[in-house]
N, C-alpha and C positions, 0 to 999 in steps of 0.2 A: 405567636405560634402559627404557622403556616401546615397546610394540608398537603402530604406527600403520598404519591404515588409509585407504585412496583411497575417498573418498564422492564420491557425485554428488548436490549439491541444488541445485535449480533449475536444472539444467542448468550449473550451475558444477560444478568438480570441486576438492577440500577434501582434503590431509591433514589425519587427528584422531587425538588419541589413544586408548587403547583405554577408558578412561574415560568419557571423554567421549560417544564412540563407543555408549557400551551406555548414558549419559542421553539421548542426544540420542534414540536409537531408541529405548527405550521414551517419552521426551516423546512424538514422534512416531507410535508406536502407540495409545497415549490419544487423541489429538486425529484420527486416521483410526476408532476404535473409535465417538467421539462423533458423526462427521460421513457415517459408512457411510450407515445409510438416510434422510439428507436427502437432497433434490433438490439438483443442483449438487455433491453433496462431492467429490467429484474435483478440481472448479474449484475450492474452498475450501481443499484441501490443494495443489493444484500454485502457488497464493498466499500460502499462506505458507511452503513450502518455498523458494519466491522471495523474499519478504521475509527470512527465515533464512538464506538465500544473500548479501541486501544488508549483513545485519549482522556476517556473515561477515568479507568481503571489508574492513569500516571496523577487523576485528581482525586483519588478518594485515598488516604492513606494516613495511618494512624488513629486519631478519633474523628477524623472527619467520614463519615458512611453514606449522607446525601450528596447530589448531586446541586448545586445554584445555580440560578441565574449567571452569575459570573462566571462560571464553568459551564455552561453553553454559549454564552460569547464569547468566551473564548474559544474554544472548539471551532465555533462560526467562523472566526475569525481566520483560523487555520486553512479550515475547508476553503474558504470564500465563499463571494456572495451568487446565489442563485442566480441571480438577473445576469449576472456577467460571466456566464456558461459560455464557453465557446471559443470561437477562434477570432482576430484579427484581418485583415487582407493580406500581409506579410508572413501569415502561418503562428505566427506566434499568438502564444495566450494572451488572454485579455488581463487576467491575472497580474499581478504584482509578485516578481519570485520572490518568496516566500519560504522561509525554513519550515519543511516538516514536520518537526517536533522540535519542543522544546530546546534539546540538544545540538541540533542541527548537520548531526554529523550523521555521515553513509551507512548505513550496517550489511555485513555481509551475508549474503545466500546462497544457494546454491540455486543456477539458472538452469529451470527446467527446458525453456523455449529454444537453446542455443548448444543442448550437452548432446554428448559423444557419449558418454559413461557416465557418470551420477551429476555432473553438472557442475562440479568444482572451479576446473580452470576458467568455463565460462562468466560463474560467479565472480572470480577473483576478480578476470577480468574488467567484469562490471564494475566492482567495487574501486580497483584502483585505475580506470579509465584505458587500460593497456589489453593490445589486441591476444585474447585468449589463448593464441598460438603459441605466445612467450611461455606462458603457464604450461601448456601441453610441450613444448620441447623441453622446459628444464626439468619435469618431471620426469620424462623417456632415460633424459642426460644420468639424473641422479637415480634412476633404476639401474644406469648400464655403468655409469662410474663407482658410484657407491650401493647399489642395491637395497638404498630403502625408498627410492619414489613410490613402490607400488606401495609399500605399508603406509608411506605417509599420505598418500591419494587415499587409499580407504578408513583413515585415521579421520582423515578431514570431509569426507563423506560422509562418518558416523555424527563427527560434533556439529558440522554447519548444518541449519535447517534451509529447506526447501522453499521457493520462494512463493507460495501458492497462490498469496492474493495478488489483485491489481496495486495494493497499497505497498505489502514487500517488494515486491518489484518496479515500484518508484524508489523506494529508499535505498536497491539496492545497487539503483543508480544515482541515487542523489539528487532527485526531482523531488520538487515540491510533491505531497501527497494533499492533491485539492482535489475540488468535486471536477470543475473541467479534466485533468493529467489521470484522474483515474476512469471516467466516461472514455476519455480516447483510447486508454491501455485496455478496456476491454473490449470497445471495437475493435482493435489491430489484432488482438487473441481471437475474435470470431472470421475477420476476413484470411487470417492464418490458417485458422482452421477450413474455412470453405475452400483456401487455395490450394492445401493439402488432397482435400475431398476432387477437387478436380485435374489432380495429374492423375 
């Protein structure tokens, strides 16, 4: 019989056990230790305690309702390791590419950072690697040939979600969602934002 504890991460609330419970929080304390005096770390930790939240919730299912030891190593495992935060000299991660989830495949969004109108063709874009412009003329094409682009543009704006975190917006390019590729994605959203602020 093991002693378990009520966690709240990302706003989800987790039975773990006490094992797990004292890996996860020291994981957890390395990667708030690494991320204290950037700009942003707050937003970098409350991202991946949400993504740690998503990976959660794909391990507790049926009669399983704690959280183990094996289920934060794994997780871990996902994220990667604290110590190897960062960059290369060549720019690339230090990281091993790594599938995201289990599944390993892309999921579609809708991009907020890149949209004209709700952010569809930018998404697609994203999703199947082809410049968003394709997207944006075939839809013009099939409003002026056949006259349902615009139903089907706002059809696909109602069903696809918004990509809001730094972690959907890995996936919904197909990047690993580690602790390095989500630190970067929310510096790049904050230097976007200052560069917006200064034109």
């Amino acid at each position: 019989m093991k002693q378990t504890y009520s966690v709240n991460i990302g706003g989800m609330s987790f039975n773990i056990d006490n094992d797990a419970y004292m890996t996860l929080k020291t994981y957890l304390d390395q990667i708030e230790a690494h991320f204290a005096d950037e700009e942003g770390g707050k937003e970098i930790m409350d991202d991946i305690e949400a993504r740690i939240s998503e990976l959660f919730q794909e391990r507790i299912k049926g009669p399983k309702q704690v959280i183990d030891l094996n289920d934060v190593k794994e997780v871990m495992k996902i994220l990667g390791d604290p110590d190897e935060i960062g960059e290369t000299e060549n720019g690339e991660s230090s990281h091993r590419k790594e599938k995201f989830g289990p599944s390993g495949y892309r999921r579609i969004y809708r991009d907020p950072d890149n949209r004209i109108l709700g952010g569809v063709c930018s998404g697609m874009g994203a999703y199947w690697q082809i410049d968003p412009l394709v997207f944006r003329l075939l839809f013009v094409l099939a409003f002026m040939v056949f006259g349902v682009g615009l139903v089907l543009y706002l059809i696909l704006w109602i069903v696809i979600p918004e990509a809001k975190t730094a972690a959907q917006k890995l996936e919904m390019k197909g990047e690993p969602v580690n602790i390095s590729n989500i630190g970067k994605t929310v510096k790049e959203e904050f230097q976007n934002v200052r560069d917006r602020m200064n034109l």
